[in-house]
C-alpha positions in Angstrom: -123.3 66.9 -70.1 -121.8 68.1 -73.5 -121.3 71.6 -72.2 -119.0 70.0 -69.0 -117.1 67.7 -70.9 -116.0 70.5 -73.1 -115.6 72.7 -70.4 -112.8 69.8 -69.2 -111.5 69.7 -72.3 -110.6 73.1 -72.1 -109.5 73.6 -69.3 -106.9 70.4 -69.4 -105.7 72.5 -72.5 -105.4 75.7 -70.4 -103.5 74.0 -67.1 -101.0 72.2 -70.3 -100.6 75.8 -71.4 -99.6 77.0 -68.2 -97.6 74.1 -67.5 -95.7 74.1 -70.6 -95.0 78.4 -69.5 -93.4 77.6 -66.6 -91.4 74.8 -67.8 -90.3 77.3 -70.6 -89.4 79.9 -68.1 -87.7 78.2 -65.9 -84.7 76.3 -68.8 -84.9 80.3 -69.7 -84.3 81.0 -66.3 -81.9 78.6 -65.7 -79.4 79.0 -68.7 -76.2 78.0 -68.7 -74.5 80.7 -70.5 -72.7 84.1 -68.1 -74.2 87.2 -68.1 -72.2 90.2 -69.3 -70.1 91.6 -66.6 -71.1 94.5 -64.7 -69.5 97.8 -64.6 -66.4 98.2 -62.2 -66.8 99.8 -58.9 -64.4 103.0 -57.9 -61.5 103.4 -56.1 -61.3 103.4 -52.7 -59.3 106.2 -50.8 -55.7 104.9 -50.3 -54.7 104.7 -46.4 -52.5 106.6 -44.3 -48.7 106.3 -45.1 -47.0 104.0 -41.6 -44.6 105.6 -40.3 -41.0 104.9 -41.0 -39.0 102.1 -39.1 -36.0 102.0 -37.3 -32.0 101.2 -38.8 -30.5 98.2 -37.1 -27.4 98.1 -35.9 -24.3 95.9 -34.8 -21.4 97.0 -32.5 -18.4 94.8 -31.7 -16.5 95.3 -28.9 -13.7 93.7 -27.6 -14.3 91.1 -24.4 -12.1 91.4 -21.3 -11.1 87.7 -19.8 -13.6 87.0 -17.5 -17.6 85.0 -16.9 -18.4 85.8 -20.3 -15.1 84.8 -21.9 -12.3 82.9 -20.5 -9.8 84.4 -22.3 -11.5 87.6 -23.6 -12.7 87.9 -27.1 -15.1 89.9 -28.1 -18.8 91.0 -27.6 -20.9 91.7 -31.0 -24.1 93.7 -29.7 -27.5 94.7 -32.4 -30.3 96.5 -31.6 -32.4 99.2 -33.1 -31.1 103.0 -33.7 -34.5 104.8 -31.7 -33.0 108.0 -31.3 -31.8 108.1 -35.5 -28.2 109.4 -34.1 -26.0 106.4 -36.3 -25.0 104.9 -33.4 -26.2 102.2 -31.1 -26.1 103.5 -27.8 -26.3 101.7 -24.5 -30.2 101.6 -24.3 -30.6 100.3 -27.7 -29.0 97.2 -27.4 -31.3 94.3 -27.6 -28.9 91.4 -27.8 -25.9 90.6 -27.2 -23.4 87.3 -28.6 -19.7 86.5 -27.3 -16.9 85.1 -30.1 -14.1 84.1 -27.1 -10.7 83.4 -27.6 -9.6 79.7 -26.9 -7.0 78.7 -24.7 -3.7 80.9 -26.1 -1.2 79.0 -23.8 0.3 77.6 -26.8 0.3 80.4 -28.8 3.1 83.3 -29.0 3.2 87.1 -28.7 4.2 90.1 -28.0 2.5 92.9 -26.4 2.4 96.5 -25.4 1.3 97.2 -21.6 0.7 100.6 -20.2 -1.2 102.4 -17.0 -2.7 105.4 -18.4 -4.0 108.2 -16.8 -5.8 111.7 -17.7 -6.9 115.0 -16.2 -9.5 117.6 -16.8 -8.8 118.4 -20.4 -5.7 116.8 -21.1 -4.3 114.0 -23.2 -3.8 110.7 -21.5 -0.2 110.4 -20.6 1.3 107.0 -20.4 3.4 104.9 -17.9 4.7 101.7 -20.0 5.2 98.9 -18.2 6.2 96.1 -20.8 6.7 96.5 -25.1 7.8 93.7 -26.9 6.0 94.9 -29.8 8.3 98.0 -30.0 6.4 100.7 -30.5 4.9 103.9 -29.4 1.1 105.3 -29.0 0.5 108.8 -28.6 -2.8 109.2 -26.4 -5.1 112.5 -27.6 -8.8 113.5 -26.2 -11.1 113.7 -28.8 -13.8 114.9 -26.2 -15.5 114.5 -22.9 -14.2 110.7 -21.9 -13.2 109.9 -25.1 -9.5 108.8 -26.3 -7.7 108.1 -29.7 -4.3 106.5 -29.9 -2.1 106.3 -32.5 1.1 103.9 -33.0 3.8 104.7 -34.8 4.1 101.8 -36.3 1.7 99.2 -38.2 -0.2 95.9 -36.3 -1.9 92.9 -38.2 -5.6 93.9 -37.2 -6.5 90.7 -37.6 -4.0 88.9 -35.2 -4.4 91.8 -32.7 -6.4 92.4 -29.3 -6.6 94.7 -27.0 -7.6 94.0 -23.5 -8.2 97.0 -20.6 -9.5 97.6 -17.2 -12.0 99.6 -15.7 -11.2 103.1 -13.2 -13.3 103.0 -9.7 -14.0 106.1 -10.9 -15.9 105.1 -13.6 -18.9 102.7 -14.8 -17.6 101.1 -17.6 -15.1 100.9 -20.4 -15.3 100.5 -24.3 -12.5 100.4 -26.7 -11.6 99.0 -30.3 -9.4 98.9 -32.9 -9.8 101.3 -35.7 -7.1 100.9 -38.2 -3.9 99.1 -38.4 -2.5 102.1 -36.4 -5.1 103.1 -34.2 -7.2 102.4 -31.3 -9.9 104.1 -29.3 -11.5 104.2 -25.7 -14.1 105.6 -24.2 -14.7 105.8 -20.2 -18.1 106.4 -19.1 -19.7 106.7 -16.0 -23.6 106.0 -16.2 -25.5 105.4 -19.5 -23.8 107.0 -22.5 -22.2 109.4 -20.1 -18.9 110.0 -20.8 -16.4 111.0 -18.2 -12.5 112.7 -17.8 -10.5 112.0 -15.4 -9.1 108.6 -14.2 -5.5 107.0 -12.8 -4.0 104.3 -13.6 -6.1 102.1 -16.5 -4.3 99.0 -17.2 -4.3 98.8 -21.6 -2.5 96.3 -23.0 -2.1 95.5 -26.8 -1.5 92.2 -27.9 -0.5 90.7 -31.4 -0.4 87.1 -31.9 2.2 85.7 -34.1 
């Protein structure tokens, strides 16, 4: 009887002993304090370089009177430059926005009209048809279906349009102003194909007083 009474006693000491380890472990366990950090990974191989993007680009041309416009104005077209040449060509244009002209019946000018006309390799020459403003352009090719003119005298660019018709001959017609003495055209006849050789295209220069 001694012998098992002991034998309880010590073993109630033992399983306190135990107990009392694993309480101790665990707060050890369980501290609130960080650990030290550990070392850094490496550096992971940098990606391919994209490849480069596109330049935009805006082009304004001028408007002739018609469903867009009324009384002309002028078409301002943007797009992307695909083909990296500095210039938006036809098939880059991805939008297009109209500025019109309001109603000018009130408002005064004067005007230089003209039928021009060109062949083969020659300069446009000129059949003038009304010139209020007084003054002269002399028409040279700069290339294939491509025109400068020059005035010999000064406009005010920014009272100044220029309106123009389109050949049966051809697809299309651009032209601006380029200087206070200068304006271009270009004919073409398909998609940035430019083209000689036309009779009788109306220009008319007009500058608002």
């Amino acid at each position: 009887m001694l012998y098992l009474i002991f034998l309880n006693m010590r073993n109630t000491r033992f399983f306190k002993f135990v107990f009392m380890l694993i309480l101790f472990t665990g707060f050890t366990g369980c501290s609130p304090e960080d650990g030290t950090d550990g070392l850094n990974g490496t550096n992971g191989i940098d990606g391919a370089d994209g490849s480069n993007g596109y330049n935009g680009l805006i082009k304004t041309l001028v408007e002739q009177p018609g469903a867009n416009c009324s009384n002309g104005g002028f078409s301002v077209q943007s797009g992307l430059d695909i083909n990296d040449n500095g210039t938006l060509d036809t098939n880059e244009v991805s939008s297009t926005e109209y500025l019109c002209n309001g109603d000018n019946a009130d408002f005064n000018y004067q005007s230089y009209v003209t039928l021009l006309s060109q062949s083969g390799t020659e300069n446009p020459s000129s059949n003038v048809l009304e010139n209020t403003l007084e003054l002269n352009i002399d028409w040279v090719r700069e290339s294939q279906g491509k025109y400068v003119g020059t005035l010999d005298k000064t406009i005010t660019i920014g009272k100044t349009v220029i309106f123009y018709t389109t050949p049966t001959t051809h697809t299309g017609v651009r032209g601006e102003i380029i200087g206070d003495n200068q304006v271009r055209i270009e004919l073409q006849n398909g998609i940035n194909a430019f083209m000689d050789n036309f009779t009788n295209l109306s220009f008319e220069l007009r500058q608002y007083e």
